[in-house]
Each structure stands twice: as C-alpha cells, then as structure tokens.
DRENVEX-29115 format. One record per residue (C-alpha): chain; residue number from 1; x, z, y; residue in one letter. Coordinates in steps of 0.02 Angstrom, whole numbers, plus 50000, padded with zeros to 5 digits. Last residue first. Example, Ala and Ser with C-alpha at 12.3 -4.5 7.8 and 13.67 -1.06 7.14 Angstrom:
2
[r 'A'; 2; [50684; 50357; 49947]; 'S'] [r 'A'; 1; [50615; 50390; 49775]; 'A'] 
//
This chain:
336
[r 'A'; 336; [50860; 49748; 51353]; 'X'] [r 'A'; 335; [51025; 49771; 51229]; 'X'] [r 'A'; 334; [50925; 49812; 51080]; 'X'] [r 'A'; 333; [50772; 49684; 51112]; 'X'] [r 'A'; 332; [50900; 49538; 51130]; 'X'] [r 'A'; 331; [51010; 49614; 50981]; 'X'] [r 'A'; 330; [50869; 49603; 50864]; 'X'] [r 'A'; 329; [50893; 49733; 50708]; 'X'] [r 'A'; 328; [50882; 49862; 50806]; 'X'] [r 'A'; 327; [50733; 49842; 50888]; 'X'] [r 'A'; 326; [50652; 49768; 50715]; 'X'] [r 'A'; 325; [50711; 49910; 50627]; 'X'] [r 'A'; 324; [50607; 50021; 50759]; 'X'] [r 'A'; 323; [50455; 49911; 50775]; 'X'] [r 'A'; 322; [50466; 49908; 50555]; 'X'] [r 'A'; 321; [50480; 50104; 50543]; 'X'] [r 'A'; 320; [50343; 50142; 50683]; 'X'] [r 'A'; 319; [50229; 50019; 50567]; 'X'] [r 'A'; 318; [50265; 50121; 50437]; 'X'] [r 'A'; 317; [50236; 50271; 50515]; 'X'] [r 'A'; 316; [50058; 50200; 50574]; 'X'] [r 'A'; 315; [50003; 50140; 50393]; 'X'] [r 'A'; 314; [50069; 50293; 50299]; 'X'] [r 'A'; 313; [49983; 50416; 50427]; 'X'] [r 'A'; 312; [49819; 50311; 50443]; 'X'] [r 'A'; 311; [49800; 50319; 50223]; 'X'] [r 'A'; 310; [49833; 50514; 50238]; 'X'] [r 'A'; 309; [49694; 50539; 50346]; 'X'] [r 'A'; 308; [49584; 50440; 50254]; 'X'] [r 'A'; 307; [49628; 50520; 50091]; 'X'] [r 'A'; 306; [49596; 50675; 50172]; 'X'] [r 'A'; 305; [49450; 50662; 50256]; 'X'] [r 'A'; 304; [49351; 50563; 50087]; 'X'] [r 'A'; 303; [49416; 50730; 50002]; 'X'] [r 'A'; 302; [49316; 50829; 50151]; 'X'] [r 'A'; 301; [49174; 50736; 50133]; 'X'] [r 'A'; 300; [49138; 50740; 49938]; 'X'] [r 'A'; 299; [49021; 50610; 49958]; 'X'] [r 'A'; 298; [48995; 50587; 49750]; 'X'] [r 'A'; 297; [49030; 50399; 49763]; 'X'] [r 'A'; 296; [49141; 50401; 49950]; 'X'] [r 'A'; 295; [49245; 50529; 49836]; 'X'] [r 'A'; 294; [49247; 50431; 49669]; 'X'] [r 'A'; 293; [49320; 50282; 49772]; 'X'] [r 'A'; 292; [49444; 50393; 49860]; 'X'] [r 'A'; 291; [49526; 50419; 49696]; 'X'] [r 'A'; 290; [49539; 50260; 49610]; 'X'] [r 'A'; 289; [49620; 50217; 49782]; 'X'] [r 'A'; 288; [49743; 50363; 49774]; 'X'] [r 'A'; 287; [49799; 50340; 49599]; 'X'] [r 'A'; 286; [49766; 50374; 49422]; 'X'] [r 'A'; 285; [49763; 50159; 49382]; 'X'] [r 'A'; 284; [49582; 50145; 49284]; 'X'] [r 'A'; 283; [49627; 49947; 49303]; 'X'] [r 'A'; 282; [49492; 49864; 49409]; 'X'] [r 'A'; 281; [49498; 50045; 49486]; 'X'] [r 'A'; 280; [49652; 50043; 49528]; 'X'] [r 'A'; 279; [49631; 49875; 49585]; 'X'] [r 'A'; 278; [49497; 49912; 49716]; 'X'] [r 'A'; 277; [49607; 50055; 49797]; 'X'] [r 'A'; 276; [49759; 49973; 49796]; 'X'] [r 'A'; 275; [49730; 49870; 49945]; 'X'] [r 'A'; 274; [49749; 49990; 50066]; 'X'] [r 'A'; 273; [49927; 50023; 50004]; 'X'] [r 'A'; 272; [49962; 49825; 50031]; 'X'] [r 'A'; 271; [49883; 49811; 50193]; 'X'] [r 'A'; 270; [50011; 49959; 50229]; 'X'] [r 'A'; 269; [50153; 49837; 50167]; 'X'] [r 'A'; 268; [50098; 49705; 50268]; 'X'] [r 'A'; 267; [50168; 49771; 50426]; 'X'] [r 'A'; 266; [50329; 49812; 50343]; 'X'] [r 'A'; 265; [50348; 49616; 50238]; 'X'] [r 'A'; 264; [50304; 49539; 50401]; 'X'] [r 'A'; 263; [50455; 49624; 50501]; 'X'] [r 'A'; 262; [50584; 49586; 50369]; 'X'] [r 'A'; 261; [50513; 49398; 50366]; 'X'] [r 'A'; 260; [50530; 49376; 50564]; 'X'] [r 'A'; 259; [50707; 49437; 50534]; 'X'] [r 'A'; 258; [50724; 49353; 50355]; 'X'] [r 'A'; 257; [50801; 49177; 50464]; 'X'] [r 'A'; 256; [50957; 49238; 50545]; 'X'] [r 'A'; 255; [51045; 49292; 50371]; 'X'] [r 'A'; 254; [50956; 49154; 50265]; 'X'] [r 'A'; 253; [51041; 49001; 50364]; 'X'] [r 'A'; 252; [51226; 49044; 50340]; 'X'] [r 'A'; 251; [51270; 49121; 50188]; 'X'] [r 'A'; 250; [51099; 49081; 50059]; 'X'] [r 'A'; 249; [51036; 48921; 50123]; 'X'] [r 'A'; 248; [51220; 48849; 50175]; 'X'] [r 'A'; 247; [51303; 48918; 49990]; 'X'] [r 'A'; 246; [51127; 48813; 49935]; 'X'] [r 'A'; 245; [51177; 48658; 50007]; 'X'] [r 'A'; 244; [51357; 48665; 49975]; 'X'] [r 'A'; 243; [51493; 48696; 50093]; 'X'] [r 'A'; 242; [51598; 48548; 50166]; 'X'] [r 'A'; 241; [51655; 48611; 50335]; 'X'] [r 'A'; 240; [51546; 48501; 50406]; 'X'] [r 'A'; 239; [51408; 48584; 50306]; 'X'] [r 'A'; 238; [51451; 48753; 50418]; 'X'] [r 'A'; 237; [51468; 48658; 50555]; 'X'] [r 'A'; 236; [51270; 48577; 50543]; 'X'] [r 'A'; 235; [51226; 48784; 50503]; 'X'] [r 'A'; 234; [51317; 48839; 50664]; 'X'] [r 'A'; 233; [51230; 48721; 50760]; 'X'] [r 'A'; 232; [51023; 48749; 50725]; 'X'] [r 'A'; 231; [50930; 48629; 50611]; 'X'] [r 'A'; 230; [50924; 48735; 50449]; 'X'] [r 'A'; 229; [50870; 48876; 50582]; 'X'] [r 'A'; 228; [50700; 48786; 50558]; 'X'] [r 'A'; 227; [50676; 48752; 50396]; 'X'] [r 'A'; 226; [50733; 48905; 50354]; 'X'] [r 'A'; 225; [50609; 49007; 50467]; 'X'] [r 'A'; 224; [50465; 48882; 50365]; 'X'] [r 'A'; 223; [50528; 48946; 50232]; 'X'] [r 'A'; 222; [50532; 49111; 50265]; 'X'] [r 'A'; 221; [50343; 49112; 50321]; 'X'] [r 'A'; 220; [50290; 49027; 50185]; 'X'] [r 'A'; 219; [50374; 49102; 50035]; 'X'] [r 'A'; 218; [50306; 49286; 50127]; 'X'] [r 'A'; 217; [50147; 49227; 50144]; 'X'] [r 'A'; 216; [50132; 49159; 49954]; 'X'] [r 'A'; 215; [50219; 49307; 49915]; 'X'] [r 'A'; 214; [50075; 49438; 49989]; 'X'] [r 'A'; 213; [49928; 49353; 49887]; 'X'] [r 'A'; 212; [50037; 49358; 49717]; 'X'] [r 'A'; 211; [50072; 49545; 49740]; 'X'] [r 'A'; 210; [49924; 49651; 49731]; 'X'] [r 'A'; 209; [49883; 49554; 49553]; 'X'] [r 'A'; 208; [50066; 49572; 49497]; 'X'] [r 'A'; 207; [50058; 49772; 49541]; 'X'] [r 'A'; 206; [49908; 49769; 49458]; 'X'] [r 'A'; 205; [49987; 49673; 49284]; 'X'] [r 'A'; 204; [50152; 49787; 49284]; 'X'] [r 'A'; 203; [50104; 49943; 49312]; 'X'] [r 'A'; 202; [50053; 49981; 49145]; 'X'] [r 'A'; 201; [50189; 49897; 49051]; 'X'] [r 'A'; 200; [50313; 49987; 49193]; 'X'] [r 'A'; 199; [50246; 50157; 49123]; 'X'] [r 'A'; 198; [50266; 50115; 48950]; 'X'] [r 'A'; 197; [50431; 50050; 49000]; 'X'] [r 'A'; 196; [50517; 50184; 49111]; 'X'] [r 'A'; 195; [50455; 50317; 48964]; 'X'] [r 'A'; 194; [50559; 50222; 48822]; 'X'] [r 'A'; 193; [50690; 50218; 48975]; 'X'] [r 'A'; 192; [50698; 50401; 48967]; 'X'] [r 'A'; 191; [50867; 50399; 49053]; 'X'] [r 'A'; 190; [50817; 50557; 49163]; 'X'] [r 'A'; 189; [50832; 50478; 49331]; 'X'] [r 'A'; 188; [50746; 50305; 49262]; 'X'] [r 'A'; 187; [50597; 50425; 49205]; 'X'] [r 'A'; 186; [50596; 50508; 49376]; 'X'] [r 'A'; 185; [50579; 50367; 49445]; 'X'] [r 'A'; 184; [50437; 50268; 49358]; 'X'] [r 'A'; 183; [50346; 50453; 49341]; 'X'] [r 'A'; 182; [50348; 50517; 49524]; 'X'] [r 'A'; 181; [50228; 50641; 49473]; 'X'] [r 'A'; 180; [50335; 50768; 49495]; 'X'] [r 'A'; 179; [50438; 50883; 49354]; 'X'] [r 'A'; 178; [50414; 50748; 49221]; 'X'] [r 'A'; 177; [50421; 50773; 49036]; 'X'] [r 'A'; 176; [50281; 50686; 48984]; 'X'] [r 'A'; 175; [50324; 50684; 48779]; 'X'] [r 'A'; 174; [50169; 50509; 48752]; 'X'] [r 'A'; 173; [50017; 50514; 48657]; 'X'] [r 'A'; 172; [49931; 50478; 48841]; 'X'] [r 'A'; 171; [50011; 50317; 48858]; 'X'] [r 'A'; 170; [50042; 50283; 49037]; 'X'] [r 'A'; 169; [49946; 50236; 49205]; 'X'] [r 'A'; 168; [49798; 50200; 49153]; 'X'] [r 'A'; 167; [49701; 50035; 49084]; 'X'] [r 'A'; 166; [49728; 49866; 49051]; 'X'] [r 'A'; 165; [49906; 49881; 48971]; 'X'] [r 'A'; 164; [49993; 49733; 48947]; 'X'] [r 'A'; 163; [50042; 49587; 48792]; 'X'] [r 'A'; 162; [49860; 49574; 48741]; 'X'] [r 'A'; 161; [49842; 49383; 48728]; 'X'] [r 'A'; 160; [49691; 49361; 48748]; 'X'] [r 'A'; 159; [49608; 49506; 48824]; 'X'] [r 'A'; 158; [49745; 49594; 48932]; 'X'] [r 'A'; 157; [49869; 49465; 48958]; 'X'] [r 'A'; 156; [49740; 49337; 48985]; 'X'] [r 'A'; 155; [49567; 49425; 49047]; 'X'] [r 'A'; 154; [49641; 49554; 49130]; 'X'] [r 'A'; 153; [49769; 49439; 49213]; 'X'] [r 'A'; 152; [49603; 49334; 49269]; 'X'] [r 'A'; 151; [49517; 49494; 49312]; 'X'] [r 'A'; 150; [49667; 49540; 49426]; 'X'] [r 'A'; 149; [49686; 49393; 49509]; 'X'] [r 'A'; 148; [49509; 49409; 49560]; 'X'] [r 'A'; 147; [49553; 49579; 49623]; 'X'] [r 'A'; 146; [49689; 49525; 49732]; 'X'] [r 'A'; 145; [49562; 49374; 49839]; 'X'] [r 'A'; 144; [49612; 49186; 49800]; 'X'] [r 'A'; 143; [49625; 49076; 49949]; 'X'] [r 'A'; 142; [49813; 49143; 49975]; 'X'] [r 'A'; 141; [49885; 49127; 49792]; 'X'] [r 'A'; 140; [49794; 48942; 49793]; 'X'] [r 'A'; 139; [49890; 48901; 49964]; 'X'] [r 'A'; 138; [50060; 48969; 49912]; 'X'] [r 'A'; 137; [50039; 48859; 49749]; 'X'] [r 'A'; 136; [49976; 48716; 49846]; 'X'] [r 'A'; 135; [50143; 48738; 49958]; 'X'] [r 'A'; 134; [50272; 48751; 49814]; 'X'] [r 'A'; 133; [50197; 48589; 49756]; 'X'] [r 'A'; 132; [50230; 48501; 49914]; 'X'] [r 'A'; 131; [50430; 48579; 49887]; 'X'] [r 'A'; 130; [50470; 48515; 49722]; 'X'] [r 'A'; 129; [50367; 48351; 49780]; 'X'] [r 'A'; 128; [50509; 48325; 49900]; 'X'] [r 'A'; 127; [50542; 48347; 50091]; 'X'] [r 'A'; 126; [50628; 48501; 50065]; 'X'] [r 'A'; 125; [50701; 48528; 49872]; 'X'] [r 'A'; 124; [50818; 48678; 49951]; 'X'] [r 'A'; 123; [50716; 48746; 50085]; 'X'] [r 'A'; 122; [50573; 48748; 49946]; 'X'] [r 'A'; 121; [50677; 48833; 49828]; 'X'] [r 'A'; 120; [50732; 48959; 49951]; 'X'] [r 'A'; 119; [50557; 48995; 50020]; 'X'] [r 'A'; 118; [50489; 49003; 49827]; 'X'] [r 'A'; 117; [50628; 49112; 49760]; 'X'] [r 'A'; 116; [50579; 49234; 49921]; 'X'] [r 'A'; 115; [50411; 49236; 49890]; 'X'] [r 'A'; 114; [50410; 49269; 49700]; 'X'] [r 'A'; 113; [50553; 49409; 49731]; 'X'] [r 'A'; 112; [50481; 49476; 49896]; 'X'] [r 'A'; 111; [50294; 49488; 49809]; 'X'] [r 'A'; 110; [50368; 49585; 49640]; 'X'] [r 'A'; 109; [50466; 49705; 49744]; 'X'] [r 'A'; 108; [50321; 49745; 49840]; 'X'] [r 'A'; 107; [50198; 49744; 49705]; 'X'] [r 'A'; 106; [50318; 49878; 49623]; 'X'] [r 'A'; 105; [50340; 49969; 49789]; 'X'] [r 'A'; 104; [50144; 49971; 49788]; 'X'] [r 'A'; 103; [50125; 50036; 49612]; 'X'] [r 'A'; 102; [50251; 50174; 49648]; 'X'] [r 'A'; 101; [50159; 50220; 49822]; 'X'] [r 'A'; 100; [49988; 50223; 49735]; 'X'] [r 'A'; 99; [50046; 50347; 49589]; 'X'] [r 'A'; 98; [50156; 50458; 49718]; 'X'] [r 'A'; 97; [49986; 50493; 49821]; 'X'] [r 'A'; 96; [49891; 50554; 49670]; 'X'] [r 'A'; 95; [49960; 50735; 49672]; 'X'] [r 'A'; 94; [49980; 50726; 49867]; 'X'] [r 'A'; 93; [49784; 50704; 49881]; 'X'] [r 'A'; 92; [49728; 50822; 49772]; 'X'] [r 'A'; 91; [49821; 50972; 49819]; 'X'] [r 'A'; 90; [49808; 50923; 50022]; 'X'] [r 'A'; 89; [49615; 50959; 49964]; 'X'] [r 'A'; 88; [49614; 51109; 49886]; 'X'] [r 'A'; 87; [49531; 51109; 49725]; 'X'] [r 'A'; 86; [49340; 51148; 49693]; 'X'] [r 'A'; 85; [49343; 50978; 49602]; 'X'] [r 'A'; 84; [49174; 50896; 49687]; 'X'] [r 'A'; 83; [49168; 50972; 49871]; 'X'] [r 'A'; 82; [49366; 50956; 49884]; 'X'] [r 'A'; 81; [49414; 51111; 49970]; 'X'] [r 'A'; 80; [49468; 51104; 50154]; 'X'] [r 'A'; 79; [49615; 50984; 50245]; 'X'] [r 'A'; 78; [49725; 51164; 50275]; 'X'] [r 'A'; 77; [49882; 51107; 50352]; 'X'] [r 'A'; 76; [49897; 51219; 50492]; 'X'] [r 'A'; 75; [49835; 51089; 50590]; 'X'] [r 'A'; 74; [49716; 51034; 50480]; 'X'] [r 'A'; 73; [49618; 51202; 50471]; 'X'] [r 'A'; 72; [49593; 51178; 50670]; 'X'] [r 'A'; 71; [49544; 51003; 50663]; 'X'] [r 'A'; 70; [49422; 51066; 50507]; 'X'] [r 'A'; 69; [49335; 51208; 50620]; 'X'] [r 'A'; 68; [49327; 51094; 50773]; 'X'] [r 'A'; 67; [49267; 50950; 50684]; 'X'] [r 'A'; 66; [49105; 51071; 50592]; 'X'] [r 'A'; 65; [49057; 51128; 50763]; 'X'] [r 'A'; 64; [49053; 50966; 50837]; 'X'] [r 'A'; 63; [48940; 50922; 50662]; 'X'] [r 'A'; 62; [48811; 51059; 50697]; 'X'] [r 'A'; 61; [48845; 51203; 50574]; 'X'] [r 'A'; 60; [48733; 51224; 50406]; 'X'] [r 'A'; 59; [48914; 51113; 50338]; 'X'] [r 'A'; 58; [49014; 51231; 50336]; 'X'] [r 'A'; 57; [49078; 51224; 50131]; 'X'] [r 'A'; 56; [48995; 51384; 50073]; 'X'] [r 'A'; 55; [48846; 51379; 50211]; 'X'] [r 'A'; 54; [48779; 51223; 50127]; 'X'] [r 'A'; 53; [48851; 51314; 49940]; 'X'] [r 'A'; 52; [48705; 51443; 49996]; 'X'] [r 'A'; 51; [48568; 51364; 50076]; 'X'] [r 'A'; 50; [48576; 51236; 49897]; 'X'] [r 'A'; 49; [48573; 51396; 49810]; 'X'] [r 'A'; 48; [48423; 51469; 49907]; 'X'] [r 'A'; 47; [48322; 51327; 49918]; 'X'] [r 'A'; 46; [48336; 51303; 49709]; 'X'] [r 'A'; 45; [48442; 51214; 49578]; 'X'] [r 'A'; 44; [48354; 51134; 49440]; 'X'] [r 'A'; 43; [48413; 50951; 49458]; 'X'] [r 'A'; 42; [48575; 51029; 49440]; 'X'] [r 'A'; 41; [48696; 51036; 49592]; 'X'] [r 'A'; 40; [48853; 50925; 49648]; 'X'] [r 'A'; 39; [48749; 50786; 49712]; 'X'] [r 'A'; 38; [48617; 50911; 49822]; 'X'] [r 'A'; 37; [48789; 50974; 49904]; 'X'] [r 'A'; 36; [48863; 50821; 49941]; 'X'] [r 'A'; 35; [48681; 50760; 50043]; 'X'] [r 'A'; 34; [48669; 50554; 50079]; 'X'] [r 'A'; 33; [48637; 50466; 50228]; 'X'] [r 'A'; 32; [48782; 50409; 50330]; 'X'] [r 'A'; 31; [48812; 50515; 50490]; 'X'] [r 'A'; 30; [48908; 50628; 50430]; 'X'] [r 'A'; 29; [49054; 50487; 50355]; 'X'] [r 'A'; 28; [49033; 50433; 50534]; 'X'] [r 'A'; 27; [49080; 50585; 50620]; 'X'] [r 'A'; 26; [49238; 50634; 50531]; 'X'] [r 'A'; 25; [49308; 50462; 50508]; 'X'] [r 'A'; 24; [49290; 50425; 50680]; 'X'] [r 'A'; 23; [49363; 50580; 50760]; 'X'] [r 'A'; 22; [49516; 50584; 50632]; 'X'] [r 'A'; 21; [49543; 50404; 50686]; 'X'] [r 'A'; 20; [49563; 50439; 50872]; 'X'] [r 'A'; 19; [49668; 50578; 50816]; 'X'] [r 'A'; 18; [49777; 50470; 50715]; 'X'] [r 'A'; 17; [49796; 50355; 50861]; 'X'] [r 'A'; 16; [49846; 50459; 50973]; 'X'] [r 'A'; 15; [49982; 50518; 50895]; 'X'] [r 'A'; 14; [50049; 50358; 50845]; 'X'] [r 'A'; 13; [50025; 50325; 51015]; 'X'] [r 'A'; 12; [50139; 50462; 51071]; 'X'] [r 'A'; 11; [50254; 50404; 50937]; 'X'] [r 'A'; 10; [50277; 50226; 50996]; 'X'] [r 'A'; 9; [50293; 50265; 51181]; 'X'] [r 'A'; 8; [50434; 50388; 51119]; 'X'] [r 'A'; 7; [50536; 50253; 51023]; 'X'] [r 'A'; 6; [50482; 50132; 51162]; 'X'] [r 'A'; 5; [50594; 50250; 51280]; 'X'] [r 'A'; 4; [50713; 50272; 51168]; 'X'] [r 'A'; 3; [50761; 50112; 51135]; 'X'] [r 'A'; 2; [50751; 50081; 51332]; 'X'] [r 'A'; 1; [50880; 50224; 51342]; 'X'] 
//
C-alpha cells in the first residue's frame, strides 16, 4: 500500500508538472521578440497575406486565448501544424523521436561500459597509481563539456584519420528497407547487418561524445560504492573463504553496490536526451535536437511546443521509472 501510495503521489505530480511546463513554454516562447509568420513569407508579401496566414495559424488571438485553443487540441492529441513544414506537428516530432532515443541508448551503453570497467578496475588496483590515474581521467571527462569532445573526435576520427562518419545518420546510397524509423533495430531484426554498421559508424562518434562526461560519474560513483561495501562483513567472509579479488568485486561486492549507480544512470539519462540537441547538430544527426534547433531558428511555435512537450514527458516518466525500480529494488523502502 505505501508503494502505491508514492506510485500515485508520483503520477499526480507528474501530472502537474507537465502542465506547469506546458504553461511556461507556451507563454514565454510568445513573449520573445520575433514574428513566425513574417519568417516564412517573401520579402514581397503584403498586409493582407501576412493578416491572413496570422489568422491561419491563431495567432491574431490574445495569447490566453491562443493556450486554451492548443490545451484543448492537445488533449485530443492535436499539437497544431508546424508553422515552417505545413505538417502536423505530433507527425514531426514522433518521426525524429526514434533517431534521438537510439543515439542516447547507444551513449548509454557506451557510458555504463567505460564507467563501469573504470569502477571495477579502480576497486581492483585501489590504493595504486592504476587507480590515481583512473581518477584524472574521470576528472578530465568531467571538466570537459560533450560538444568539445565532439570537435576533438571530429577533428581525429573524422579529419585525420577518417575512420567515422561526421555527418547523418546513414549513407544515403544505401536499400532503406525499414518499416519505422527505428533503423539500428530494425536492421539487427532483419539481419541486415551491412545496414546495422553504416548506421552504427554514424552513431558511433556522438554517442561517444554524449557518453564520456556521463562514465566518468558513473566510474566514480561505483567505485567509490565499492570501496565502501569492500569493507562490510559478508565481503571480509567471502575472502575468508578464499575467493579471489575480482570473484569478491564482481559476486559479492558489485550486487549491493550498483543500487545508488542504477538510480544515477535513470536520472541522468534524461540529461542525456537533452543533451543531444547540440551534438546533432555538431554532427547533422536527423534527430530531435537537430530538430528543435531549426524550430527556435525559424520560431515555428507550435513545433518548438511539441518538442518541448515531448522532451518533459521522457524526462518525468523516466524519472517515475527509476523512483519506482528504486522502491523495489530497496527492501527498506519496499517493506516501509
């Protein structure tokens, strides 16, 4: 009952929250100067077709009146017509949406592989210059920004040594036969692993850049959970008993210590979407980010909306995933 109690605490101010950021975002994109209409005409246009694409898209009503006619259109899942494309706007949004959430899985993966080689190594080697050289390499990932590590992959395995691609998210010249635009998966599903490559060749060096920052928090924080449970009872018997070092890392320590890390890795996976949107463009990646870049450029005001919008409901259901997990995972929290 408690579980379900925080369950439904959690949802209602989910709830909440998206609202509260539907508001926002709706007045204060209206509020910045700049006309959408004016941007999408000729320099020839006149007063009357200016009066009439204004009246077109709602926006000769006064800005309340505007929210209540979108809010309304949203909840039957109408977001509006993109300003700039002329395309529905839920259209737009969920067609680039499966780009961004492949490249951040990737950086994902990538970031709990580097971290988690670099917590268990450091466990392992503790105390050594193995392990103090772990830590300037988690601090130098950390104190440099995801699109500078981008420019300097650009620059080496783009550039100099050209062994990825820079730019989009798969060889044009390619047979696309995919059904959804979930191209790394669907690729693997149809054994078109000449597909799965290209693809992964251009994922590869953003998904790198978004994940180097996010291991070197990950390798700290689990290793410094190591470090600690290394010290608890069960993991002294379990050497007693004569295991090795790393059979007491991996078996007995690592099981009680990835809690805190399990938890980190959810929260910081939304930081990881939102972060997207400057490397796409760094790389000309088709996704969301690259996206809502053009928008806030043109103002197309009901695509900036959406993408909003959509960004808040990934980042709060995720974080309603990770409290949940994190509930069950913990016995003290499950049996409260």
């Amino acid at each position: 009952m408690q579980l379900l109690r925080s369950f439904l605490f959690r949802l209602a101010s989910t709830a909440i929250t998206l609202i509260g950021v539907a508001v926002i975002v709706f007045f204060v994109i209206r509020i910045v100067p700049g006309d959408p209409i004016s941007m999408m005409l000729p320099p020839g246009a006149t007063d009357e077709d200016i009066a009439r694409l204004t009246a077109l898209y709602g926006l000769d009503k006064s800005i309340p009146q505007q929210f209540l006619i979108w809010a309304g259109g949203v909840l039957h899942g109408d977001f509006g017509m993109s300003i700039t494309a002329r395309r529905p706007v839920l259209e737009l949004v969920l067609g680039r949406l499966p780009a961004t959430l492949e490249l951040s899985i990737m950086a994902l993966v990538i970031a709990v592989i580097l971290g988690g080689a670099a917590a268990l190594i450091g466990t392992r080697e503790r105390g050594t210059k193995i392990e103090a050289g772990i830590d300037v390499g988690n601090g130098m990932a950390l104190s440099v920004p995801d699109f500078l590590w981008a420019l300097v992959l650009i620059l080496l395995f783009g550039v100099a040594w050209p062994v990825f691609h820079i730019s989009g998210r798969i060889t044009p010249s390619l047979d696309l036969p995919f059904a959804t635009n979930f191209y790394l998966f669907e690729s693997v599903l149809r054994l078109r692993f000449d597909l799965w490559a290209d693809i992964v060749s251009h994922m590869f060096m953003p998904a790198l850049a978004l994940a180097i920052p996010l291991a070197a928090i990950i390798g700290q924080l689990l290793k410094q959970s190591l470090k600690e449970t290394m010290h608890l009872d069960y993991v002294t018997l379990a050497r007693t008993k004569g295991y090795g070092e790393n059979r007491v890392i991996i078996r007995e320590a690592l099981p009680n210590a990835i809690l805190p890390t399990l938890t980190l890795v959810g929260v910081q996976f939304t930081f990881l979407i939102g972060g997207t949107v400057i490397i796409e463009r760094l790389f000309s990646y088709e996704g969301l980010g690259n996206m809502a870049i053009d928008a806030v450029i043109n103002r197309d005001l009901p695509l900036i909306q959406g993408i909003v919008i959509l960004f808040a409901v990934i980042f709060t259901a995720v974080n309603l995933v990770v409290d949940l997990t994190y509930a069950l995972l913990n016995p003290r929290l499950r049996h409260a």
